[in-house]
Residue frames as qw, qx, qy, qz and C-alpha x, y, z in Angstrom:
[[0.018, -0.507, 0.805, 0.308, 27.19, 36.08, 23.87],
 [0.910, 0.088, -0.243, -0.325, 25.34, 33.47, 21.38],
 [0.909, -0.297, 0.275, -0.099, 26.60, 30.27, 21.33],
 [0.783, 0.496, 0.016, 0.375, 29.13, 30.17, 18.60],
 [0.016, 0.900, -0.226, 0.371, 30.46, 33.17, 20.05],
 [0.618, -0.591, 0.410, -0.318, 31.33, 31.17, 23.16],
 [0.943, 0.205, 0.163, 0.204, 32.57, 28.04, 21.30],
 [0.704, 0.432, 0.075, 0.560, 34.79, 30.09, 19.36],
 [0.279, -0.953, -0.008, -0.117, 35.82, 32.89, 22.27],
 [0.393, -0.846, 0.285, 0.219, 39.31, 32.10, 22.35],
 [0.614, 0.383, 0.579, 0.376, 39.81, 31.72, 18.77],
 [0.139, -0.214, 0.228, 0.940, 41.56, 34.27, 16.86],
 [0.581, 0.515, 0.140, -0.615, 37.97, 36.81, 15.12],
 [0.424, 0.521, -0.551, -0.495, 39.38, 35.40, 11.35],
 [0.040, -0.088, 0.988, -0.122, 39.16, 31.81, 13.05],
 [0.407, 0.505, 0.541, -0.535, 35.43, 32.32, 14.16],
 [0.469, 0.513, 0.047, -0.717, 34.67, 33.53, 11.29],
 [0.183, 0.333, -0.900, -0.212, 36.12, 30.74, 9.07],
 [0.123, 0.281, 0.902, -0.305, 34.18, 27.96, 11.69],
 [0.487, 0.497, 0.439, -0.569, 30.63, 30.08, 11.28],
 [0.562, 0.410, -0.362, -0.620, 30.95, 29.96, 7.14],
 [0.198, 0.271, -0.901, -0.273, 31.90, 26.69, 7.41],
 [0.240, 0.247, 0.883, -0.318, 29.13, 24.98, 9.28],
 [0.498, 0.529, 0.104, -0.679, 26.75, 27.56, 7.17],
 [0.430, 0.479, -0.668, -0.374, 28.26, 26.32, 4.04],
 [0.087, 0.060, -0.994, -0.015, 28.41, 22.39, 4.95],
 [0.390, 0.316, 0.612, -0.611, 24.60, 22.77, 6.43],
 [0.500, 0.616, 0.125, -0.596, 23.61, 24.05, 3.29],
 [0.239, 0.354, -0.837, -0.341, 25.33, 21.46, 1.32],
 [0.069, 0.155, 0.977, -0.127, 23.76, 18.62, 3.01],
 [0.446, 0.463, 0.386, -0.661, 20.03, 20.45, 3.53],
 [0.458, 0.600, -0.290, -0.588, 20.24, 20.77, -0.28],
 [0.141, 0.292, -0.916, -0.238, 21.07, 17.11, -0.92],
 [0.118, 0.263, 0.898, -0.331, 18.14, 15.92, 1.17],
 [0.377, 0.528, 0.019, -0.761, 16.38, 18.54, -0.62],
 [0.445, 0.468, -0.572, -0.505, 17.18, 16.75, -4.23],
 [0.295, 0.130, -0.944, -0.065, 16.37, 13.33, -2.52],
 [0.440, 0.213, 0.596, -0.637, 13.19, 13.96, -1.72],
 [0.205, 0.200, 0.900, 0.328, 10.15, 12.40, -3.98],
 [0.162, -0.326, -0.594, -0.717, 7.69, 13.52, -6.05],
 [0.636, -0.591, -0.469, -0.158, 5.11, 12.37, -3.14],
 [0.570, -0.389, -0.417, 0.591, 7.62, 13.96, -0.25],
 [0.100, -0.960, -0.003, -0.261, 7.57, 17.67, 1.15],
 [0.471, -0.212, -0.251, 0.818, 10.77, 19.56, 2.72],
 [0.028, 0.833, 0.062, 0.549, 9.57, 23.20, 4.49],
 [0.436, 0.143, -0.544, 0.702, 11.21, 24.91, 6.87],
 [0.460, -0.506, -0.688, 0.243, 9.62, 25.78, 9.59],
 [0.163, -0.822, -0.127, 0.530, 11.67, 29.15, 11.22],
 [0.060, -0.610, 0.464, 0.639, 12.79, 31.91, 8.45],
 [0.729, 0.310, 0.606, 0.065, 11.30, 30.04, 5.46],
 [0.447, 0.855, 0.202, -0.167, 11.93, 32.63, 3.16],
 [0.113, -0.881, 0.455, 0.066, 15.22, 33.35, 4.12],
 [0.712, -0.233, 0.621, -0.229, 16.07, 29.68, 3.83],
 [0.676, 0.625, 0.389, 0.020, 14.10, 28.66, 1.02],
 [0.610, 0.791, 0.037, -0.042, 16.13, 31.21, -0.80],
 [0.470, -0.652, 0.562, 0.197, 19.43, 30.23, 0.58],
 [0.692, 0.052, 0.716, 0.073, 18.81, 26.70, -0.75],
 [0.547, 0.738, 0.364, -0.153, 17.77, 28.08, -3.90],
 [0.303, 0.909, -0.277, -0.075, 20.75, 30.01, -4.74],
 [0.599, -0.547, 0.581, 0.069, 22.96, 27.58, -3.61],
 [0.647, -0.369, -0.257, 0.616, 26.32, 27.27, -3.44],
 [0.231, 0.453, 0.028, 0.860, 26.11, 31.27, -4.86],
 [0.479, -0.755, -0.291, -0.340, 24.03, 32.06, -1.32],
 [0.806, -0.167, -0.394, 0.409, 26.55, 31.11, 0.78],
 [0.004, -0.971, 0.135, -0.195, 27.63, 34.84, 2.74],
 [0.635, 0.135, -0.396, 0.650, 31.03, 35.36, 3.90],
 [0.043, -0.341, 0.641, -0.687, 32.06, 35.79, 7.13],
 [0.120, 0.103, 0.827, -0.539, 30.41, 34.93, 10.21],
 [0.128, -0.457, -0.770, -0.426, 26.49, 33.36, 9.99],
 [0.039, 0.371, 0.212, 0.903, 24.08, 36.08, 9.61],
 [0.174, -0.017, 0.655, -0.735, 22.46, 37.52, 13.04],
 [0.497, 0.051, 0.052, -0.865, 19.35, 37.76, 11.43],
 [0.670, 0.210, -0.698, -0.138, 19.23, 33.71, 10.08],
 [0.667, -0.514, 0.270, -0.467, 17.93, 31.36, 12.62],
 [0.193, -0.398, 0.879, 0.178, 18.96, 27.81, 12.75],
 [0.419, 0.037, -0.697, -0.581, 17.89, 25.24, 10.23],
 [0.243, 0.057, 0.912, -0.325, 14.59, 23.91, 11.18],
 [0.457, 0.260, -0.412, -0.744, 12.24, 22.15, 9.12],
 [0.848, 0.040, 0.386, -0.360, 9.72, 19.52, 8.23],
 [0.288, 0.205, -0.828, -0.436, 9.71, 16.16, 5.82],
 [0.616, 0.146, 0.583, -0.509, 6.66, 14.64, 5.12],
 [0.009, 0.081, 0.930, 0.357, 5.10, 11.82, 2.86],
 [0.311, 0.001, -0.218, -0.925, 1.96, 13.09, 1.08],
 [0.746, -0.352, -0.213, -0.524, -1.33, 12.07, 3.07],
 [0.622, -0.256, -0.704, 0.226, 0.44, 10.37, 5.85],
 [0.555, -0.736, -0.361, -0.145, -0.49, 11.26, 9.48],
 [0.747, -0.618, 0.013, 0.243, 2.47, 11.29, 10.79],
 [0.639, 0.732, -0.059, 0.228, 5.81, 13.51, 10.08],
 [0.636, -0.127, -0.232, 0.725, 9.72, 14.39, 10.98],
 [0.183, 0.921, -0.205, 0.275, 10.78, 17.96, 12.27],
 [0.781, 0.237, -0.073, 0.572, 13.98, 18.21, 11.89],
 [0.212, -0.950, 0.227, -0.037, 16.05, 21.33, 14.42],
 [0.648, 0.603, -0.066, 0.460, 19.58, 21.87, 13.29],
 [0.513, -0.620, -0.002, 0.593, 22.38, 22.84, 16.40],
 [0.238, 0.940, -0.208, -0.127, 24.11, 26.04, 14.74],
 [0.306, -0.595, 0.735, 0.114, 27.27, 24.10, 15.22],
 [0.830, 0.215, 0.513, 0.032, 26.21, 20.73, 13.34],
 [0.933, -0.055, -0.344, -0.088, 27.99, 18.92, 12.19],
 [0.369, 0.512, -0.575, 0.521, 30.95, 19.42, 14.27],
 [0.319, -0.360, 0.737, -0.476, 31.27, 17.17, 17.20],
 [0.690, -0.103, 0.009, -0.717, 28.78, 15.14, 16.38],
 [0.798, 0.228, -0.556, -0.034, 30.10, 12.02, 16.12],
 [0.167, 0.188, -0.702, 0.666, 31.54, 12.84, 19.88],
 [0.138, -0.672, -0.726, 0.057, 27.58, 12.73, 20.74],
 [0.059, 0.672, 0.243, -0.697, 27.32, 16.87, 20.29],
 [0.214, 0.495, -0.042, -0.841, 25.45, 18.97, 18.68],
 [0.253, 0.344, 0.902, 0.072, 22.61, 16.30, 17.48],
 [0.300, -0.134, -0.356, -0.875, 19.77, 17.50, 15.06],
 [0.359, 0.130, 0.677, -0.629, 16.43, 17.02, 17.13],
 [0.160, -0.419, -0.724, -0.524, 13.70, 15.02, 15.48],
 [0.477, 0.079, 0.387, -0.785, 10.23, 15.51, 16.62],
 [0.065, 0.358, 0.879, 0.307, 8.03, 12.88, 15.57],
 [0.333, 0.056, -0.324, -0.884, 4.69, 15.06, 14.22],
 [0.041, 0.264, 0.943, 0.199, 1.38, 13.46, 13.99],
 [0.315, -0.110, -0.104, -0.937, -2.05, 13.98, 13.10],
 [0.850, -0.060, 0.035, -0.522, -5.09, 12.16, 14.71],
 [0.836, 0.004, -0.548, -0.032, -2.72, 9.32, 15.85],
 [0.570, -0.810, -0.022, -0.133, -2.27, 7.91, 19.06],
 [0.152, -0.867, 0.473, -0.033, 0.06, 8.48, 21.49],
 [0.773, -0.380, 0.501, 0.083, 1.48, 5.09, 21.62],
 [0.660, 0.717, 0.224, -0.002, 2.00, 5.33, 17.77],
 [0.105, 0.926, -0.232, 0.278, 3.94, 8.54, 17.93],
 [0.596, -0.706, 0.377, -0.064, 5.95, 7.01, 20.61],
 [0.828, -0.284, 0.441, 0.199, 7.27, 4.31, 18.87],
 [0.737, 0.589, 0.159, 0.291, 8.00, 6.07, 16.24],
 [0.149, -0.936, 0.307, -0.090, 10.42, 8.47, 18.24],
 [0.756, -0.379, 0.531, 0.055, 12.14, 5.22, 19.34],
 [0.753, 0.431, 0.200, 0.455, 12.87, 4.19, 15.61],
 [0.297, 0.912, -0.103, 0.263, 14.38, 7.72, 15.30],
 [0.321, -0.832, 0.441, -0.106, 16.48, 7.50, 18.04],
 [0.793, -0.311, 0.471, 0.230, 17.65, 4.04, 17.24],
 [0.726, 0.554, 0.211, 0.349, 18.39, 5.06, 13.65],
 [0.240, -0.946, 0.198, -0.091, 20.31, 7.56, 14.85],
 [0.500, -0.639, 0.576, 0.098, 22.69, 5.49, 16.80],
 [0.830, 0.280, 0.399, 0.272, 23.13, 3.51, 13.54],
 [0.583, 0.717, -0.010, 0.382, 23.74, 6.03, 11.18],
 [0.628, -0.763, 0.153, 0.018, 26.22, 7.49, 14.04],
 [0.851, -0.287, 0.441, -0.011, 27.84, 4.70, 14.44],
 [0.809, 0.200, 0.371, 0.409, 28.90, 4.21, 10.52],
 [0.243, -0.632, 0.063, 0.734, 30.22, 7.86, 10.72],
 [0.556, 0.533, 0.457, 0.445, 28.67, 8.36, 7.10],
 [0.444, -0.018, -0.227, 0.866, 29.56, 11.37, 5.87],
 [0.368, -0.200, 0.079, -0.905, 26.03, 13.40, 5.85],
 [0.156, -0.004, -0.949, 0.276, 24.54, 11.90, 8.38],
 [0.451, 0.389, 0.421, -0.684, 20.90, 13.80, 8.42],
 [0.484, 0.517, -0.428, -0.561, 20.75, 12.89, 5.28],
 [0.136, 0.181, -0.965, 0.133, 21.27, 9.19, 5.62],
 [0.092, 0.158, 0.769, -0.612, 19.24, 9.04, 8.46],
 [0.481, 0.467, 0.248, -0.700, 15.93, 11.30, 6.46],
 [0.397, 0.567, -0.547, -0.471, 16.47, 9.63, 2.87],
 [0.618, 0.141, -0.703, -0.324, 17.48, 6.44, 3.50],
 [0.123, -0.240, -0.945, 0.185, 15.79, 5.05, 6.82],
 [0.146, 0.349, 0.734, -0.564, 12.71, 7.41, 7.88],
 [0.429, 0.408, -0.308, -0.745, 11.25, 8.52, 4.92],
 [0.585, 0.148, -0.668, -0.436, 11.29, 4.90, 3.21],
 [0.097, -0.259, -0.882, 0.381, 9.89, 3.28, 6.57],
 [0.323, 0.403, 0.330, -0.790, 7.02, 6.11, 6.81],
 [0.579, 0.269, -0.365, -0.678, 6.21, 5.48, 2.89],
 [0.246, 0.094, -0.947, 0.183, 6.27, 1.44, 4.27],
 [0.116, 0.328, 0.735, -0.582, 3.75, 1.99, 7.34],
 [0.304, 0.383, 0.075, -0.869, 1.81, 4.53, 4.79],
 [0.424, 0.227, -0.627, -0.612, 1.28, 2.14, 2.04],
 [0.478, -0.096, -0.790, -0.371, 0.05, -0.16, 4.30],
 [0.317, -0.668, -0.413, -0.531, -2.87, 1.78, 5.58],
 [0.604, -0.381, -0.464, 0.525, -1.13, 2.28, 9.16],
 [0.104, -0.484, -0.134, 0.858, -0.54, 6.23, 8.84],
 [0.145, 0.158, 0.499, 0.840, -2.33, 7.04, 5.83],
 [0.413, -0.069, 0.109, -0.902, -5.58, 9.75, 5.74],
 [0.736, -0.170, -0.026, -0.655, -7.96, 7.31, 5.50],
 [0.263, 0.197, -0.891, 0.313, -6.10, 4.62, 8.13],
 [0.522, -0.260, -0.805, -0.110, -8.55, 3.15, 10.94],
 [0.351, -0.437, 0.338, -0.756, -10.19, 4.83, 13.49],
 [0.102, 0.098, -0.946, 0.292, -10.41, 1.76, 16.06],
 [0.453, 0.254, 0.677, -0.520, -14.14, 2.05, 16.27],
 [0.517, 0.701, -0.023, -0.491, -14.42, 1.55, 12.81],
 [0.457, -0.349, 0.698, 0.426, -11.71, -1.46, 11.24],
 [0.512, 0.591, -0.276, -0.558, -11.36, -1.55, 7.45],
 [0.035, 0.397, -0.852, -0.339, -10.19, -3.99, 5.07],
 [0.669, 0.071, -0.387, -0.630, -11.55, -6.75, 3.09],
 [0.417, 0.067, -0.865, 0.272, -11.10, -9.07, 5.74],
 [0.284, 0.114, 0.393, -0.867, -13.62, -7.09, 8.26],
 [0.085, -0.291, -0.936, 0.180, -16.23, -8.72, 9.25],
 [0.162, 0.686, 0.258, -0.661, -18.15, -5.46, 10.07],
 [0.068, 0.321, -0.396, -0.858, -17.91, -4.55, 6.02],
 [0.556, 0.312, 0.660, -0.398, -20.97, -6.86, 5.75],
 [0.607, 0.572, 0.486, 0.262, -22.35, -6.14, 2.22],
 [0.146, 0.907, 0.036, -0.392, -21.20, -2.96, 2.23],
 [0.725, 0.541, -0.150, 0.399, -18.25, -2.55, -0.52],
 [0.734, -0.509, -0.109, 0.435, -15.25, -2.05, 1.00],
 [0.509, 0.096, 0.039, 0.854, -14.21, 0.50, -1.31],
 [0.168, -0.735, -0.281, -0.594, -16.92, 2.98, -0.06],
 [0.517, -0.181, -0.438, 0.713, -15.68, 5.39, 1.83],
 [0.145, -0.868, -0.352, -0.318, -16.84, 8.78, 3.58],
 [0.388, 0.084, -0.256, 0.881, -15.26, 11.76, 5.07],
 [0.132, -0.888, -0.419, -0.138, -16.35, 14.36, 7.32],
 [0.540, 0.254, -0.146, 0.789, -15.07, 17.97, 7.62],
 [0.073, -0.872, -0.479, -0.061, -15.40, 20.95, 9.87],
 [0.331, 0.099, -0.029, 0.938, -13.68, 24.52, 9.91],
 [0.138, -0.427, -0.421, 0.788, -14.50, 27.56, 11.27],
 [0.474, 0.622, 0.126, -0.610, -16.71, 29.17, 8.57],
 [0.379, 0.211, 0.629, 0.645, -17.15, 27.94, 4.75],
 [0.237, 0.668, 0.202, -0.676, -18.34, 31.47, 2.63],
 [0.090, -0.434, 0.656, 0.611, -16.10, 31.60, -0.09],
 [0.822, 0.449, 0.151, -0.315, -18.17, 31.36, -3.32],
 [0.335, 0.605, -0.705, -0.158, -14.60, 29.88, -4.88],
 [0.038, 0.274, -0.953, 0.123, -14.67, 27.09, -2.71],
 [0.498, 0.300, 0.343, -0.738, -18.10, 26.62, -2.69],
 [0.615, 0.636, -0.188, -0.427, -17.95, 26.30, -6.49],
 [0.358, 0.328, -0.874, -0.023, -14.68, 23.48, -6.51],
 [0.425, -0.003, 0.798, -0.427, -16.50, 21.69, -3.82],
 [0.750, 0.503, 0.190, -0.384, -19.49, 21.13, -6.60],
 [0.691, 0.571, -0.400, -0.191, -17.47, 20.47, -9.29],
 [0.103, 0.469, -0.873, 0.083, -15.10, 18.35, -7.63],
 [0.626, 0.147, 0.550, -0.532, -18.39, 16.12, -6.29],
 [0.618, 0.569, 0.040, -0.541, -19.18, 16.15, -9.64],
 [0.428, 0.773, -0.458, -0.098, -16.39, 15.11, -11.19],
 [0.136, -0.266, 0.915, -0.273, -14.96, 12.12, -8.53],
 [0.529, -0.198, -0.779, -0.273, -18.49, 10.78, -8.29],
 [0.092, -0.136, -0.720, 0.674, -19.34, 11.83, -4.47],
 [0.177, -0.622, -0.312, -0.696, -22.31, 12.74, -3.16],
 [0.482, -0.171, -0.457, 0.728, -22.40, 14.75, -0.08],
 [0.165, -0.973, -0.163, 0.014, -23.16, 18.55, 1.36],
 [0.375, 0.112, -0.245, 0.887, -21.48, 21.37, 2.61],
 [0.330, -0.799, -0.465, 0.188, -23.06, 23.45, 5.53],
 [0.320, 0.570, 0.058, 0.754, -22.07, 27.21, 4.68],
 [0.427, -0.848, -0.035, -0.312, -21.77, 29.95, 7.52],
 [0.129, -0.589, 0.556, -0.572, -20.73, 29.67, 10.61],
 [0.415, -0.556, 0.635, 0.340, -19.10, 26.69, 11.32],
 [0.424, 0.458, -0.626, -0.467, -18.09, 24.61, 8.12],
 [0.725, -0.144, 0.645, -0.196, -19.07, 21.47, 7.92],
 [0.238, 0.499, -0.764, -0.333, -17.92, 18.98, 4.55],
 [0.616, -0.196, 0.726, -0.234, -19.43, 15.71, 3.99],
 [0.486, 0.451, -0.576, -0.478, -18.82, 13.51, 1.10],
 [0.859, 0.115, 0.488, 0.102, -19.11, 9.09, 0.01],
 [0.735, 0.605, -0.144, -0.269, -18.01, 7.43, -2.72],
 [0.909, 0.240, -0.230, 0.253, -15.15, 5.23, -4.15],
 [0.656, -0.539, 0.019, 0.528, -11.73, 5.45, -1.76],
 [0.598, 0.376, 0.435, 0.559, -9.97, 6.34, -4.35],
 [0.009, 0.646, 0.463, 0.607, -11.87, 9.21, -5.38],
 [0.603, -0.774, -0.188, -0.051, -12.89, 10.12, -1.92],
 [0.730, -0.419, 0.003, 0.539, -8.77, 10.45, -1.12],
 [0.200, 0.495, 0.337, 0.776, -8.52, 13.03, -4.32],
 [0.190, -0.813, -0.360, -0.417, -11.24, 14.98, -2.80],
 [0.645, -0.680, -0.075, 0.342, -9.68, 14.96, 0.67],
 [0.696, 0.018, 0.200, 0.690, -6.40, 16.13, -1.11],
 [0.206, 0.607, 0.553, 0.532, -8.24, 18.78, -2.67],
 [0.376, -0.853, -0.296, -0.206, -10.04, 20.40, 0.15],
 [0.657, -0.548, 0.002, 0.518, -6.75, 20.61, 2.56],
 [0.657, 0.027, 0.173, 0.733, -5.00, 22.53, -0.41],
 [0.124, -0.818, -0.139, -0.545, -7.42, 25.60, -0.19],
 [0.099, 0.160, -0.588, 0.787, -6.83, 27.85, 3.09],
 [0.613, -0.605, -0.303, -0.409, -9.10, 27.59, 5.72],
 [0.309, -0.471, 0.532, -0.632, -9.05, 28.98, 9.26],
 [0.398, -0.171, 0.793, -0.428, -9.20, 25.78, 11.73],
 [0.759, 0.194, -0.403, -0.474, -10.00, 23.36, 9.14],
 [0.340, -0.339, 0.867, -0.135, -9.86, 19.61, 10.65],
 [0.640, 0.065, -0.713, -0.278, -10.59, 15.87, 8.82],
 [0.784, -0.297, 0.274, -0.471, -13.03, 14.49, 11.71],
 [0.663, -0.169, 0.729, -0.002, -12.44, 11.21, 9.97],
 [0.535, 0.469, -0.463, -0.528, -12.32, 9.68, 6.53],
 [0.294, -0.177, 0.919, -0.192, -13.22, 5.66, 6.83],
 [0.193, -0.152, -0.815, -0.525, -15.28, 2.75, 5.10],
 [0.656, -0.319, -0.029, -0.683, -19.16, 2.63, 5.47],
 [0.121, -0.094, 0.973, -0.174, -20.11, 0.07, 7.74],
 [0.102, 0.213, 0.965, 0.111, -22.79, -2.51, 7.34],
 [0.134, 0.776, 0.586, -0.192, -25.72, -0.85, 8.22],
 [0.060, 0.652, -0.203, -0.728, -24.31, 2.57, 6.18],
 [0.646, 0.492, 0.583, 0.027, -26.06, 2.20, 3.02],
 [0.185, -0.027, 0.462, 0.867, -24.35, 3.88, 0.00],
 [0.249, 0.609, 0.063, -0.750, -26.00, 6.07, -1.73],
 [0.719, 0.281, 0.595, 0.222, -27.26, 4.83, -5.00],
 [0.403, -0.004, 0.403, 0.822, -25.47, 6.04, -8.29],
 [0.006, -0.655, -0.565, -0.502, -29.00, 7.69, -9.56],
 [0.571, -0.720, -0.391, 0.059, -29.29, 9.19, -5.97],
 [0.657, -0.015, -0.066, 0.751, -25.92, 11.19, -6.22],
 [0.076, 0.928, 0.270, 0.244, -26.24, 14.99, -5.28],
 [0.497, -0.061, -0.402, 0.767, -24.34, 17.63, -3.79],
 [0.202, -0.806, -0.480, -0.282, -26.35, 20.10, -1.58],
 [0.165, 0.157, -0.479, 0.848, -25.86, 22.98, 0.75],
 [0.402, -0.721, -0.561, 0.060, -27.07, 23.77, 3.72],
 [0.031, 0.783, -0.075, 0.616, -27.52, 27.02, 6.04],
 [0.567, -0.626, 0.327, -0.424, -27.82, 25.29, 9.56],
 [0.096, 0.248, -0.952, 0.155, -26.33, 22.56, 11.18],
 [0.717, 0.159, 0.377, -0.565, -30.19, 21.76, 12.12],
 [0.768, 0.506, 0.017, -0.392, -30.61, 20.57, 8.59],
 [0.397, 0.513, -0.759, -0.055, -26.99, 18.83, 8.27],
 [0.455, -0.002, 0.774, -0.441, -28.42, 16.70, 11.44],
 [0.682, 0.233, 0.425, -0.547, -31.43, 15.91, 9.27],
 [0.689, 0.529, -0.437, -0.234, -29.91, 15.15, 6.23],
 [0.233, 0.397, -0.886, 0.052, -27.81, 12.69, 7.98],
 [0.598, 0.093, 0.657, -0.450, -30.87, 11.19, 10.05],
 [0.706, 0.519, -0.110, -0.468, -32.29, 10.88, 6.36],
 [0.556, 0.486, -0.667, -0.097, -29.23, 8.92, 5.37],
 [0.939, -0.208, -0.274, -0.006, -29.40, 6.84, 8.43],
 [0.663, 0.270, -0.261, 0.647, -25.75, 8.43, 9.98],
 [0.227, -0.808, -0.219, -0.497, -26.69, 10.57, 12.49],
 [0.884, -0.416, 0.017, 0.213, -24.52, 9.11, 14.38],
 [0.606, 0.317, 0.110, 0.721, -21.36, 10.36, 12.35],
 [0.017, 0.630, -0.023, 0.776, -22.21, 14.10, 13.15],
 [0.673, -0.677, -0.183, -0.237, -24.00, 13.46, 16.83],
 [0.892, -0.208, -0.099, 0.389, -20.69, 11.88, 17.96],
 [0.392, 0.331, -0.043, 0.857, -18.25, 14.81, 16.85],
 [0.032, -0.575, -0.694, 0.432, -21.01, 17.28, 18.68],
 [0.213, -0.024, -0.493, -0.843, -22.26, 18.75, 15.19],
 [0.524, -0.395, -0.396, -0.642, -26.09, 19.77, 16.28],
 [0.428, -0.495, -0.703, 0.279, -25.75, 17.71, 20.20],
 [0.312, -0.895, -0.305, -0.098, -27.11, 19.83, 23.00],
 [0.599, -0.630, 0.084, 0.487, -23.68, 20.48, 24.33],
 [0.643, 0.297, 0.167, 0.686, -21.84, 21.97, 21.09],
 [0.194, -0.382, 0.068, 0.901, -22.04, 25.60, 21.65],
 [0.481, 0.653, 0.256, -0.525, -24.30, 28.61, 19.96],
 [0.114, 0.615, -0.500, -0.599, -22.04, 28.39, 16.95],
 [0.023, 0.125, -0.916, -0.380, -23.11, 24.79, 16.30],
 [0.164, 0.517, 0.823, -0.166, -26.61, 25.19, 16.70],
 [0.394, 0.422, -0.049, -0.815, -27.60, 28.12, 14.59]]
């Protein structure tokens, strides 16, 4: 016996059914509002059943089925996220929401999300959820995920993101930015460098945008083909945040952004005449090219080429 079943077990069958369209129907009223009040720069995907979802929302309010919600249809659960921040909502959806909810049942679980931040971060950002919560709650609005994703955690995340706290190319604590850093010596503060590695770069497609995008932004950098990838680029933030943008939107098997952060003092740029973009076959020779630049440190640290990385990073 699911759960609805058991909610609505001593409720006439025409009753049950009635209750399951309605929550289906009111879900998919609200989902779809938060849908249309997302930005340009925001993402809604669902998570379980995306297709099935996706084309719910789409047809909606002609999607809507009658009778009782459909065995095969999981419950709504899905992301929102603010393009290049670190750090995102998922969003799980009681089958029963909204009904009770205002009695404290059948809450929509956030999850705070995060990439490459720490835990104490993530924590406190669970705590804002939960206290926005008991606000929006509290003023019994009448779509209350919607409130809650729209108009407090969305425009607090695009808040923290705009100022460089969750964004891709925020501060890795052995490394502070800004033009106030001391450590940015002579360097410009808008030069900035990224390193990538994924389980194999082959693809002569991506191969080919990697060059031209270099080319185009103004970077100069490698790429270490085979077995593992490896992605290093410089150049103007800016530019350098494009490129990042770029690379994530191809597929790649176990692709990860080591780090993306300003040179420091002793990291000479790369002069403008001096721009290339090379490949390599080993990870020997991505070592040497960074000894060459003086950064050997950037790849040693991650253990790209140390003695401990494994046969795959030492061919």
């Amino acid at each position: 016996m699911t759960i609805v079943e058991a909610t609505f077990a001593a409720s006439d069958p025409s009753d049950h059914m009635d209750a399951d369209k309605e929550v289906l129907t009111r879900q998919l009223e609200e989902i779809n509002l938060i849908k249309y009040s997302v930005l340009p720069d925001e993402l809604l995907a669902f998570v379980l059943d995306a297709d099935k979802w996706t084309s719910l929302l789409e047809e909606y309010p002609c999607s809507v089925p009658t009778g009782k919600w459909p065995e095969e249809l999981s419950n709504a659960r899905f992301q929102v996220k603010v393009d290049s921040a670190r750090l995102w909502f998922e969003v799980n959806v009681p089958r029963e929401y909204p009904h009770g909810i205002h009695e404290g049942k059948n809450i929509p679980v956030i999850s705070v999300k995060c990439e490459d931040v720490n835990r104490e971060e993530q924590e406190k950002w669970q705590k804002i959820v939960e206290e926005r919560w008991r606000e929006v709650i509290d003023s019994e609005a009448q779509y209350p995920l919607h409130v809650l994703i729209c108009l407090h955690l969305l425009p607090e995340l695009h808040d923290a993101h705009d100022s460089g706290i969750l964004s891709e190319a925020s501060d890795d604590p052995r490394h502070p930015t800004g033009d106030n850093n001391p450590a940015s010596g002579s360097t410009a503060p808008s030069t900035y460098h990224v390193l990538f590695t994924s389980h194999h770069l082959i693809s002569p497609q991506k191969r080919r945008s990697l060059q031209q995008w270099s080319s185009l932004l103004s970077l100069a950098g490698f790429a270490k083909l085979g077995y593992p990838g490896v992605i290093y680029a410089e150049g103007p933030r800016e530019n350098l945040q494009e490129f990042v943008s770029n690379v994530k939107s191809m597929q790649w098997l176990a692709l990860r952004l080591r780090f993306i952060e300003p040179l420091l003092a002793e990291d000479t740029p790369v002069k403008p005449e001096e721009k290339r973009w090379v490949e390599f076959e080993k990870v020997g020779e991505v070592v040497q090219e960074m000894k060459r630049l003086g950064r050997e440190k950037y790849v040693l640290e991650t253990g790209i080429g140390s003695v401990g990385a494994g046969a795959s990073m030492s061919k």
